[in-house]
C-alpha positions in Angstrom: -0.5 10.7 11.9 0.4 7.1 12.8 2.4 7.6 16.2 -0.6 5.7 18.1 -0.7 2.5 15.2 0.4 -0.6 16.7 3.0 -2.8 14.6 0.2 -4.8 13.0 -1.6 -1.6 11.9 1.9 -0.2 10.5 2.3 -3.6 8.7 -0.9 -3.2 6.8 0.1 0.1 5.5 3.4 -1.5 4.4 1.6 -4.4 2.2 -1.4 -2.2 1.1 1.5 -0.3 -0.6 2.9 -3.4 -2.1 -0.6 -5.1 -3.0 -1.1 -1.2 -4.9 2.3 -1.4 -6.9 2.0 -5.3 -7.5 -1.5 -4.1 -9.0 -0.1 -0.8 -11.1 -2.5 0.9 -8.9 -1.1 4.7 -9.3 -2.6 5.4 -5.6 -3.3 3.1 -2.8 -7.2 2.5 -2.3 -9.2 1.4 0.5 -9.5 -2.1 -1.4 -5.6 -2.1 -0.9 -6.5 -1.3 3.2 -8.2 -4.4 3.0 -5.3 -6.9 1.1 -3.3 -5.6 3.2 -5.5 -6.6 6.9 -6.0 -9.9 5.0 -2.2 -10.4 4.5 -1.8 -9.7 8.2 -3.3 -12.6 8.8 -2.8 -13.6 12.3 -4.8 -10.6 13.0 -8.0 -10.6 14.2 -9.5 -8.3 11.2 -7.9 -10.9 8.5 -9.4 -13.9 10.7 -12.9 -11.9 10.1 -12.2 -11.2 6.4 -11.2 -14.8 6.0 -14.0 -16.2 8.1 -16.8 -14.6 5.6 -14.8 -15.7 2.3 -12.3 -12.7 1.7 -9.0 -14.4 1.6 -6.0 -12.7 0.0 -6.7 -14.7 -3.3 -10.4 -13.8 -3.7 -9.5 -9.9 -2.7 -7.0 -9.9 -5.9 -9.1 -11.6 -7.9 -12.0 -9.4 -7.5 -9.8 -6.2 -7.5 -8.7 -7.1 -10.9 -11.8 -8.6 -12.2 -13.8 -5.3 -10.8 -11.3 -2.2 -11.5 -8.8 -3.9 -13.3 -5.4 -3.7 -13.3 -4.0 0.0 -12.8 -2.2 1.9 -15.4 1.0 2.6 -13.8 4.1 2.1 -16.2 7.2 3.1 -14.3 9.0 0.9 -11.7 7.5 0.7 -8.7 10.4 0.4 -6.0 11.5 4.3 -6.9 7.9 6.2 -7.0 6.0 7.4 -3.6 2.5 6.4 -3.9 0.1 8.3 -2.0 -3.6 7.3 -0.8 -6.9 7.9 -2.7 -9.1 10.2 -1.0 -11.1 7.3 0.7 -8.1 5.6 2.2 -7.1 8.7 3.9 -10.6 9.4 5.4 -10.2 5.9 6.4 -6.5 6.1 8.1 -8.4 9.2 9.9 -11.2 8.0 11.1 -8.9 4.6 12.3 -8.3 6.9 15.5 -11.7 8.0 16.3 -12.7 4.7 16.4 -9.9 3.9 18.8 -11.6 6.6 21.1 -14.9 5.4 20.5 -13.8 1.9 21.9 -11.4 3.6 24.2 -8.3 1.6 22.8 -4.8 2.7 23.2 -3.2 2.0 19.9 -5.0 1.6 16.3 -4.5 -2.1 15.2 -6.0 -3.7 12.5 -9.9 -3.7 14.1 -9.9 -0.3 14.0 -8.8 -0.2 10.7 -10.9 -2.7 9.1 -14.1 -0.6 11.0 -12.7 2.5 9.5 -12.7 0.9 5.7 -16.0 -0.5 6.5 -17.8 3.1 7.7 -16.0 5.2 5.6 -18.9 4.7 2.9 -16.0 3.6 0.0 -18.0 2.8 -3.4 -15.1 0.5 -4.3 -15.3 -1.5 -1.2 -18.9 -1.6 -1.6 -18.2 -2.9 -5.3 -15.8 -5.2 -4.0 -17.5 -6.7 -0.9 -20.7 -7.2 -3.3 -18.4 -8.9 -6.2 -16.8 -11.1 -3.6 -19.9 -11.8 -1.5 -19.3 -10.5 1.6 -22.1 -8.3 3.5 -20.9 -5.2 4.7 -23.5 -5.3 7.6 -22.9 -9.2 8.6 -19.0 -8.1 8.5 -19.0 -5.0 11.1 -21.1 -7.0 13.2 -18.8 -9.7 13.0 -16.1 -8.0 14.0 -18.0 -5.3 16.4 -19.2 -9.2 18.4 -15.4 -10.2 17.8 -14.4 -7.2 20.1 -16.7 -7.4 23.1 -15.7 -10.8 23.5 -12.0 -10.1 23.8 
């Protein structure tokens, strides 16, 4: 499923996975897609996120203030975690996208689009706790890309 993500994109996975077990999330969420694209931040998507007020800091906040802290009990270096159902509609519709602009590896735009239109209540939650307008962000970013 990730053979065309670039580095960046494969990064994000890696530190949504570790924002989910530093937050006892039992599964990793679409809010976790997004720490982890602002954690990548030399990345255009976590300049975007950054730019409109969702730093790293503000995300974790919000997260805990918003859905609180996860239940999870055991130790988190020895348990697979798997993705909620809007994460993986998100890390699917990542390479559509990269179609759509006719890209040639998924990278961390494509991934921050796919959280974005994948219609995520908690994202929606967060972005509204936080802020940040969905609408003013994918245009953001969608400007972003046709300048580049």
């Amino acid at each position: 499923m990730y053979d065309n993500f670039d580095w960046e994109a494969l990064w994000v996975l890696m530190l949504s996975a570790i924002e989910a077990r530093r937050l006892a999330a039992v599964q990793i969420g679409t809010e976790h897609l997004l720490l982890g694209i602002v954690r990548q931040k030399h990345s255009v998507a976590a300049r975007i996120l950054t730019s409109a007020g969702f730093t790293r800091e503000v995300a974790r906040k919000a997260i805990a203030r918003t859905f609180g802290r996860g239940s999870r009990s055991t130790k988190w270096w020895n348990v697979e975690i798997s993705f909620t159902a809007d994460a993986k509609r998100a890390l699917e519709l990542a390479p559509a996208i990269l179609q759509e602009f006719g890209d040639l590896q998924v990278d961390t735009r494509h991934l921050l689009l796919a959280v974005i239109r994948v219609d995520s209540a908690r994202v929606e939650r967060l972005f509204e706790d936080t802020g940040v307008e969905l609408a003013d962000l994918e245009e953001s970013l969608l400007s972003r890309w046709q300048n580049s």
